[in-house]
N, C-alpha and C positions, 0 to 999 in steps of 0.2 A: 672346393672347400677353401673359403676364406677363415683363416685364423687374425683375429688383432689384438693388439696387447696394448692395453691401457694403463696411465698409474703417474706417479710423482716423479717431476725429474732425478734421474740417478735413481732408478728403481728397480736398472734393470732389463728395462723392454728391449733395448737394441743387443746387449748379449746376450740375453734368455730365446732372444727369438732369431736371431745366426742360429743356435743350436739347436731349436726344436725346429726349425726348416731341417737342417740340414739331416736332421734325424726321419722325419715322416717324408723326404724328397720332395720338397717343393723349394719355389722362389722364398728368399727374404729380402723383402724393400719396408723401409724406413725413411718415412713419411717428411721429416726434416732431411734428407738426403734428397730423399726429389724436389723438394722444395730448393735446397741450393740448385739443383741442377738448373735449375726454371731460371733461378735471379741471378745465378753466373755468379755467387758470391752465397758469406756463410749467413743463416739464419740471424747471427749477430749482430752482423754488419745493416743486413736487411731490416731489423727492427729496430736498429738505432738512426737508421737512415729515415726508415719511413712509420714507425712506429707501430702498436700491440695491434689497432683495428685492420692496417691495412694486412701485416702477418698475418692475423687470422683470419682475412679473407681469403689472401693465399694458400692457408692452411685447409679453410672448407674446400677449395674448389679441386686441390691436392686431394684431400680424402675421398671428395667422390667422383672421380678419375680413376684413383685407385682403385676403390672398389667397384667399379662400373667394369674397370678392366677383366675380360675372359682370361680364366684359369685358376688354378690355387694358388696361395700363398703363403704367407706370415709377414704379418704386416706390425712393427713397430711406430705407434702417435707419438706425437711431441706429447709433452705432459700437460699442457692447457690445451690440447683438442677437443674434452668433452666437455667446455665453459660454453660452447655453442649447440640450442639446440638439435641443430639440421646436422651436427657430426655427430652428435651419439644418436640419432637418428639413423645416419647412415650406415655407421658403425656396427651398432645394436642390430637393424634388419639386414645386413648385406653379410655379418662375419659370424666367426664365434669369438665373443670379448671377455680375454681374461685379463684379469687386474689383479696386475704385480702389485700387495699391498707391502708400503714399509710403514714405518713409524718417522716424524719428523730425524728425532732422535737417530737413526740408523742412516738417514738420507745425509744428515748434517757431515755424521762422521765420513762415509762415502767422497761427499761435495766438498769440504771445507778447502783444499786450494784452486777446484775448477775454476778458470776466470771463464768460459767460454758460454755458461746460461746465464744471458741476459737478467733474466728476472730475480739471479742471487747475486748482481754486483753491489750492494745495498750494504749497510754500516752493519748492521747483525745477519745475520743469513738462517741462523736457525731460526729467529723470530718469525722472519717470511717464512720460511719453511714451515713453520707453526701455521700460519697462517694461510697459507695456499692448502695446508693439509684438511684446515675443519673445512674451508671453501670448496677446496674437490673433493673430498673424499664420499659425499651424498651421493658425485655427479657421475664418478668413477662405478660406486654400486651400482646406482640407477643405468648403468650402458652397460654392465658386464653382466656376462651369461653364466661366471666363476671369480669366485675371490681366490687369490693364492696368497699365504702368505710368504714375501719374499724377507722379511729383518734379517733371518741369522741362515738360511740353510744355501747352499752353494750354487752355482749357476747348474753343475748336474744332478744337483736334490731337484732346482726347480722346475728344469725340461723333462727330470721325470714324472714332477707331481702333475705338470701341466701335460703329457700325455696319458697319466691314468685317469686324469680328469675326461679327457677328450674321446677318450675309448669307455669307461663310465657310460657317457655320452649318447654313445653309440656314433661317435664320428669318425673314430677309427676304428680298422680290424684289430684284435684282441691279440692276435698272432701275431702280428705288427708291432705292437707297442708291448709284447713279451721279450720280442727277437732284441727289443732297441735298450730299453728300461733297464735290463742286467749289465750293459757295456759302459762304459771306462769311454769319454769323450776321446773322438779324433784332432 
């Protein structure tokens, strides 16, 4: 069982999904982590080097590696993964895609002193955020198999929503996600 978490930068996907691995025991890789692995250097560095088209071809070929690869997981995207369509392609048929939703609003408060995502070092940062939100947010439904929403409830409100969603599902055992769901993160 592949799990992937889609959604807006700072939304969430790389904390929510350390803890819902680490909850149903499996791997978590985070999709911009292997990416630096690959370029010997950070995501930043790389799209400032070489800019948005050649990172996202990095990124498609990263996701379906990923997902190609045997075994389970939880798999955290960068937040423009599903601006192409062959990644929520990949995404959508290879995993289960849940999309951590915020509101720009909530991302802003989160991001305002990150210098580290490329695409918010710009003169206003919630206006892009405005604006990357109506732009993905079609693109985020359209790949996700679950909307969650992440604005106000806690990183262990959301690994819980996101495994009663999963067992719901019928993709986990029910006794699994009772045992885990009542406990106080490690």
């Amino acid at each position: 069982m592949k799990i992937a978490l889609v959604g807006m930068p700072g939304g969430g996907k790389s904390t929510v999904g350390k803890q819902l691995a680490r909850q149903i025991g499996v791997p978590f890789v985070d999709s911009d982590q292997e990416i630096e692995l690959r370029v010997g250097g950070s995501v930043k560095q790389f799209f400032e080097q070489h800019g948005e088209d050649a990172f996202r071809d990095l990124e498609t070929e990263t996701i379906a590696d990923l997902i190609a690869r045997p075994g389970d997981c939880v798999l955290a995207t960068g937040g423009g993964a599903v601006l192409r369509d062959r990644n929520r392609g990949l995404l959508h048929d290879g995993a289960t895609v849940l999309y951590l939703r915020s509101t720009p609003e909530d991302l802003y408060r989160r991001l305002r002193h990150d210098t580290t995502r490329p695409l918010l070092q710009v003169k206003d940062p919630l206006a892009k955020l405005r604006e990357l939100h109506h732009l993905r947010d079609p693109l985020y439904r359209r790949c996700a198999h679950f909307v969650l929403e992440s604005a106000r409830p806690s990183v262990h409100a959301l690994v819980n929503m996101a495994l009663m969603q999963l067992e719901l599902a019928g993709l986990l055992d029910p006794a699994r996600v009772a045992a885990t769901v009542g406990a106080e993160p490690q």
